[in-house]
C-alpha positions in Angstrom: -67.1 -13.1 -10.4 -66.5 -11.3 -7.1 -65.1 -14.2 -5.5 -63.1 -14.9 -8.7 -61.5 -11.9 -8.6 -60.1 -11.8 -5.0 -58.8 -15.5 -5.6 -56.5 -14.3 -7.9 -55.5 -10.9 -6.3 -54.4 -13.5 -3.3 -52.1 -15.4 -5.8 -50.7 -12.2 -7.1 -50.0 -11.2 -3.4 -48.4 -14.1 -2.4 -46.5 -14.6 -5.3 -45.0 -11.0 -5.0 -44.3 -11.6 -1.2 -42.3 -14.9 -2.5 -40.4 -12.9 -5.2 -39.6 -10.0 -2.6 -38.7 -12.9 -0.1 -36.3 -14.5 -2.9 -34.6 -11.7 -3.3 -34.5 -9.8 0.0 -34.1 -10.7 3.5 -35.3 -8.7 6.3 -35.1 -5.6 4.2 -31.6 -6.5 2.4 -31.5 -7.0 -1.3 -28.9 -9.3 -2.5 -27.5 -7.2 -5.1 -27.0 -4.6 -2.3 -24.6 -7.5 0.0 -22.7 -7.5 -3.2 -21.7 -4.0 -3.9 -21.0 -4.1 0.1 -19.1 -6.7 0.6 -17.1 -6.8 -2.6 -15.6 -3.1 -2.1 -14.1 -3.8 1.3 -12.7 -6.9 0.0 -11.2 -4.7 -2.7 -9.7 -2.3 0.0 -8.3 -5.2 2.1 -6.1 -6.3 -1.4 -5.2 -3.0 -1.9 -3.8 -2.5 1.4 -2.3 -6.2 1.4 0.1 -5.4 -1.7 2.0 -2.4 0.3 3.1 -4.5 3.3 4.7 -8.3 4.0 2.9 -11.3 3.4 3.3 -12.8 6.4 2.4 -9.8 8.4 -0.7 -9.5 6.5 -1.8 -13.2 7.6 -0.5 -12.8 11.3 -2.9 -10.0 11.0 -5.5 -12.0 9.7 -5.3 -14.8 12.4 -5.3 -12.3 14.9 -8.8 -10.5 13.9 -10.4 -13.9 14.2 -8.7 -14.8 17.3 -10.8 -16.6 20.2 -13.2 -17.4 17.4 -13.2 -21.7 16.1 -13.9 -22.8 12.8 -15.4 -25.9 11.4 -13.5 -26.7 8.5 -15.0 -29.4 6.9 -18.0 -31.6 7.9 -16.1 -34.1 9.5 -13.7 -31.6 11.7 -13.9 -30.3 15.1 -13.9 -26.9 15.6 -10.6 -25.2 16.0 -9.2 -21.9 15.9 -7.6 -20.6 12.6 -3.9 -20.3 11.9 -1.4 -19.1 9.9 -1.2 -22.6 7.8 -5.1 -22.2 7.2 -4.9 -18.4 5.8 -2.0 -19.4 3.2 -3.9 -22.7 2.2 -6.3 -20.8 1.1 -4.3 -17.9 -0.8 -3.0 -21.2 -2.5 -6.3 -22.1 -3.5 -6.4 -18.5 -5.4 -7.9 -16.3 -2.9 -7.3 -12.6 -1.8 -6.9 -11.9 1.2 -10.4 -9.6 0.5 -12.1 -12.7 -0.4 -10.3 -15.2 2.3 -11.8 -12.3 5.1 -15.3 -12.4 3.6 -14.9 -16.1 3.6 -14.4 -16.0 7.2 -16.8 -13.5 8.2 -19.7 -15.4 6.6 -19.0 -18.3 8.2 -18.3 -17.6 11.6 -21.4 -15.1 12.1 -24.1 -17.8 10.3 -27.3 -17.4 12.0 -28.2 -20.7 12.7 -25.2 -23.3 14.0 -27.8 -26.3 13.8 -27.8 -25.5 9.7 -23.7 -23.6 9.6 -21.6 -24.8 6.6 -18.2 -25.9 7.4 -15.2 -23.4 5.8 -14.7 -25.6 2.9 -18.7 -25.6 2.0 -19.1 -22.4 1.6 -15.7 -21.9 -0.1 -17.2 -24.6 -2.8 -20.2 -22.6 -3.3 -18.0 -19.7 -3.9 -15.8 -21.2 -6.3 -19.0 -23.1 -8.1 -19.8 -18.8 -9.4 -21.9 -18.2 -6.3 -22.3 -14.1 -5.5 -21.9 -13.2 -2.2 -25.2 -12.2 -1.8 -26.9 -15.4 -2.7 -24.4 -17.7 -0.7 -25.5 -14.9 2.5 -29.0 -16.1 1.7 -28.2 -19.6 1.6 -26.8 -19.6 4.6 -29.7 -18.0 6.5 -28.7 -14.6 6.7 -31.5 -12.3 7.7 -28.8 -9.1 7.2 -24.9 -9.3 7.1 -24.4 -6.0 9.3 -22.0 -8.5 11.5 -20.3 -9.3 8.3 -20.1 -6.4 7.0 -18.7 -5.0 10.6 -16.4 -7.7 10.6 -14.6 -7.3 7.4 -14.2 -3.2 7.9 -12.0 -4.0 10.7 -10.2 -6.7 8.8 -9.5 -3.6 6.7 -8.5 -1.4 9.2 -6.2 -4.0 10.5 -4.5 -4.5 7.5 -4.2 -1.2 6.5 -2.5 -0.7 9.7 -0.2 -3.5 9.0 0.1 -1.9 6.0 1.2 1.8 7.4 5.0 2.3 7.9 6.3 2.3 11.4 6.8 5.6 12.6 9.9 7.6 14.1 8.2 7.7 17.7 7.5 4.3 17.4 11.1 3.4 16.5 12.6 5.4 19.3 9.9 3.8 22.4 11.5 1.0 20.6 15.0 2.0 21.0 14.2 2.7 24.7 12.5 -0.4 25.2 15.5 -2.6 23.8 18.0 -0.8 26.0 16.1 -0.6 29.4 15.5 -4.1 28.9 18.8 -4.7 27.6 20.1 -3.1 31.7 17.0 -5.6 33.5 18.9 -8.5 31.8 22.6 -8.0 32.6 21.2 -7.4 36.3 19.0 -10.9 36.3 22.2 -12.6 34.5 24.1 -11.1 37.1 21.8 -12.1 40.3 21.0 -15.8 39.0 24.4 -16.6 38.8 23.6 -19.6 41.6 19.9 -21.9 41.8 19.2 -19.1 44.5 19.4 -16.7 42.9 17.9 -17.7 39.6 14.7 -18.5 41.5 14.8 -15.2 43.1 14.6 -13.7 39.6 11.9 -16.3 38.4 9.7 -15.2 41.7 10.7 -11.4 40.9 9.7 -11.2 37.1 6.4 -13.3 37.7 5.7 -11.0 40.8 5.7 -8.1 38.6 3.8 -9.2 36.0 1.2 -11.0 37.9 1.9 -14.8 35.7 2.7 -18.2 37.4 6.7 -18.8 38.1 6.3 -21.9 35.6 5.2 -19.4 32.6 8.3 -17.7 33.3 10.5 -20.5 33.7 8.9 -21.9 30.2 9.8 -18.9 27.7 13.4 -19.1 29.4 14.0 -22.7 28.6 11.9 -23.9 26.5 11.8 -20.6 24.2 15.2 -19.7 25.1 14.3 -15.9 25.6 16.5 -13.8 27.9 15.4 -12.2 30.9 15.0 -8.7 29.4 12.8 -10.3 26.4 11.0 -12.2 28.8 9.6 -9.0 30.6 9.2 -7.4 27.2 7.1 -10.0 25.6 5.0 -10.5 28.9 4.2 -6.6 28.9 2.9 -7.0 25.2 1.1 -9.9 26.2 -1.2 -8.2 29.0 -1.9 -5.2 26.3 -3.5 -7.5 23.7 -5.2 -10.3 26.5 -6.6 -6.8 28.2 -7.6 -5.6 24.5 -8.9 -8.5 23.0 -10.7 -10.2 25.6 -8.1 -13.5 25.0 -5.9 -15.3 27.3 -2.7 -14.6 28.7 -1.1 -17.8 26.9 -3.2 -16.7 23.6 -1.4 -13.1 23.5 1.9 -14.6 24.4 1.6 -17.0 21.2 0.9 -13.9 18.8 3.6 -11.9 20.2 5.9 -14.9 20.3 5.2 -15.5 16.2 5.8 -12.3 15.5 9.2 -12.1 17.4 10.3 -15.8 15.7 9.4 -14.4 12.5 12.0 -11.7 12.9 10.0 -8.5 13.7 11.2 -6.2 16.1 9.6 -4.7 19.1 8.3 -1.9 17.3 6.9 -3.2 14.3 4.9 -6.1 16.2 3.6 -2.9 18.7 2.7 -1.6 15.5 1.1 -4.4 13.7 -1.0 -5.1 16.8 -1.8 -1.3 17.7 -0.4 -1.2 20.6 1.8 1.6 22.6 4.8 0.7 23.9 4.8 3.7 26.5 3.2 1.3 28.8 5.2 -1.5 28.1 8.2 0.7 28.4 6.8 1.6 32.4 6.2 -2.5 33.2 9.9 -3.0 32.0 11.4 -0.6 34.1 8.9 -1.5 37.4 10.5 -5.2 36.9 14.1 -3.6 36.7 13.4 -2.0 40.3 12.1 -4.7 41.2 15.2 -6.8 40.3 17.5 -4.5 42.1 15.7 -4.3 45.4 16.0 -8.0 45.2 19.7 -7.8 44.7 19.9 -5.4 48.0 18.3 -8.0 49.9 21.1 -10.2 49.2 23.6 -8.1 50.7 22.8 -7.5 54.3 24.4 -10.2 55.7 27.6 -9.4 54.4 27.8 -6.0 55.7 26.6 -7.2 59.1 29.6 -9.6 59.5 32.1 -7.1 58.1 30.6 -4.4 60.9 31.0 -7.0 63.5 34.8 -7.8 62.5 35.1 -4.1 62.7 34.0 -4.3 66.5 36.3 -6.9 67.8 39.3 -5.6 65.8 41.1 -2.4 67.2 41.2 -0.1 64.5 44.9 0.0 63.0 44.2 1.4 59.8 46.5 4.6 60.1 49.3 2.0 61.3 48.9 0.1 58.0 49.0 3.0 55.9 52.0 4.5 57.6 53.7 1.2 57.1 52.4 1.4 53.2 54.3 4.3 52.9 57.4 3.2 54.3 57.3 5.7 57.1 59.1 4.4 60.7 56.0 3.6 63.2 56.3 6.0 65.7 58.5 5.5 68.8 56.5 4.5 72.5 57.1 7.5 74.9 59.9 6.4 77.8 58.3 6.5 80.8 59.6 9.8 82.8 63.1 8.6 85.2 62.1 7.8 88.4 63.8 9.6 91.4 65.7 7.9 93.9 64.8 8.0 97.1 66.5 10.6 99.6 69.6 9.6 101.7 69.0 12.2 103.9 70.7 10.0 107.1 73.9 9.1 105.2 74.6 13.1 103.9 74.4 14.4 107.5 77.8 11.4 108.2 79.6 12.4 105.0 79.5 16.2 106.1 80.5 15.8 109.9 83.2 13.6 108.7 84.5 16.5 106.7 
């Protein structure tokens, strides 16, 4: 009877530890992902509907920057773009439920087991809760998730945010001192010389190889002042966001194409163009002290010209002003000699 008894107060046991385990992992109920998760992605819509489309998805692309997706079984990993984001709004999705999407499947616990994109989206759209698909996927807790999709949300809000009148006057500033470094590179590069002495100045100053300067003025067709410009922003966000040079310059570079100013993309990436302002003006200098060097030589020959030519310049302006040059001094008359013998005759003849 004894015996009988604890048999079945193991079952009971085990079976409850299976229940809890079905619906809990480490600690987490599912119902409890849910209301979580759900909420932000509620915020994230919100804040999407005051500002532009497309600014919303750059912003999207740029949270998950650095990080590659696996999009379908098949696929190799790759990083997400702009294209992927609106494929999936067409598919019905918020941009809430596209940054949940995301979240859960970049930070899945195991990678030997990790759904592609488009699996767990099919689980989703089959009426699976967020909760459940976390468990499926082997999530123990979804504080990365979770952590993930608040900044999504603070990002977008941002995005979200009108620019400010600070903002729009670093702008203003930024435009024109750029605006001064360009006429003075346009100027100095007007020969192969001197337009590789500009090249070597601007990738100097902001510590980049000649040929990525040389690139966003062909092949982008940027001007010298928005080269320096984009190249300041660029160093903010690699520094920032722990991603490269190249990476930075791409997100800058959409934003610009897409028709934002300088001070909304500072804005929509958080930046402060204070800093930027400072790099701008550094390459300026820069630039001029270059031109300087150019100039030596001339003045040297025109100082040595002045050396072997007497100076006539108050003879030319006399003649300028139609004045008479002035008349050479006559020498003083010269006596003639004394005739001392021939005076003594002439008086005795007398």
């Amino acid at each position: 009877m004894g015996t009988c008894l604890r048999t079945m107060l193991l079952v009971t046991l085990v079976l409850t530890a299976t229940f809890v385990r079905g619906a809990t992992w480490g600690g987490e109920p599912l119902a409890k992902a849910d209301h979580e998760l759900a909420p932000q992605g509620q915020k994230i819509d919100q804040a999407a509907a005051r500002a532009e489309a497309s600014r919303v998805t750059a912003r999207l692309v740029d949270e998950w920057s650095g990080t590659r997706f696996k999009f379908d079984a098949t696929s190799d990993p790759r990083p997400l773009t702009s294209q992927d984001v609106q494929q999936l709004r067409d598919k019905g999705l918020g941009y809430g439920e596209i940054s949940i999407l995301l979240a859960l499947t970049a930070h899945q616990p195991d990678p030997a087991t990790a759904k592609s994109l488009n699996e767990v989206l099919a689980r989703r759209q089959a009426g699976t809760g967020w909760g459940e698909l976390a468990h499926e996927l082997g999530y123990r807790n979804l504080g990365a998730v979770i952590k993930r999709v608040k900044a999504t949300e603070r990002g977008v809000g941002r995005v979200a945010t009108p620019v400010s009148r600070e903002e729009q006057n670093r702008a203003a500033q930024l435009q024109a001192q750029a605006d001064r470094l360009h006429t003075r590179a346009t100027t100095a590069s007007a020969t192969p010389e001197g337009t590789w002495r500009v090249v070597r100045g601007l990738a100097q100053e902001f510590k980049v190889p000649e040929s990525t300067v040389t690139t966003l003025r062909g092949q982008k067709q940027l001007g010298f002042g928005e080269i320096a410009i984009v190249l300041g922003l660029a160093q903010e966000v690699a520094k920032r966001d722990k991603v490269s040079l190249e990476a930075a310059i791409d997100r800058v570079l959409a934003r610009r194409q897409a028709g934002a100013g300088w001070g909304q993309i500072a804005h929509d990436l958080d930046l402060k163009l204070g800093k930027v302002v400072s790099e701008v003006q550094k390459a300026d200098r820069r630039l001029a002290a270059i031109q300087r060097t150019d100039k030596p030589e001339k003045g040297k020959v025109e100082k040595e010209e002045k050396a072997e030519k007497p100076d006539r310049r108050g003879e030319v302006e006399r003649l300028e002003k139609g004045e008479r040059p002035e008349k050479m001094e006559r020498p003083e008359k010269m006596e003639r000699p004394e005739r001392s013998g021939h005076s003594e005759r002439m008086e005795k003849v007398k």
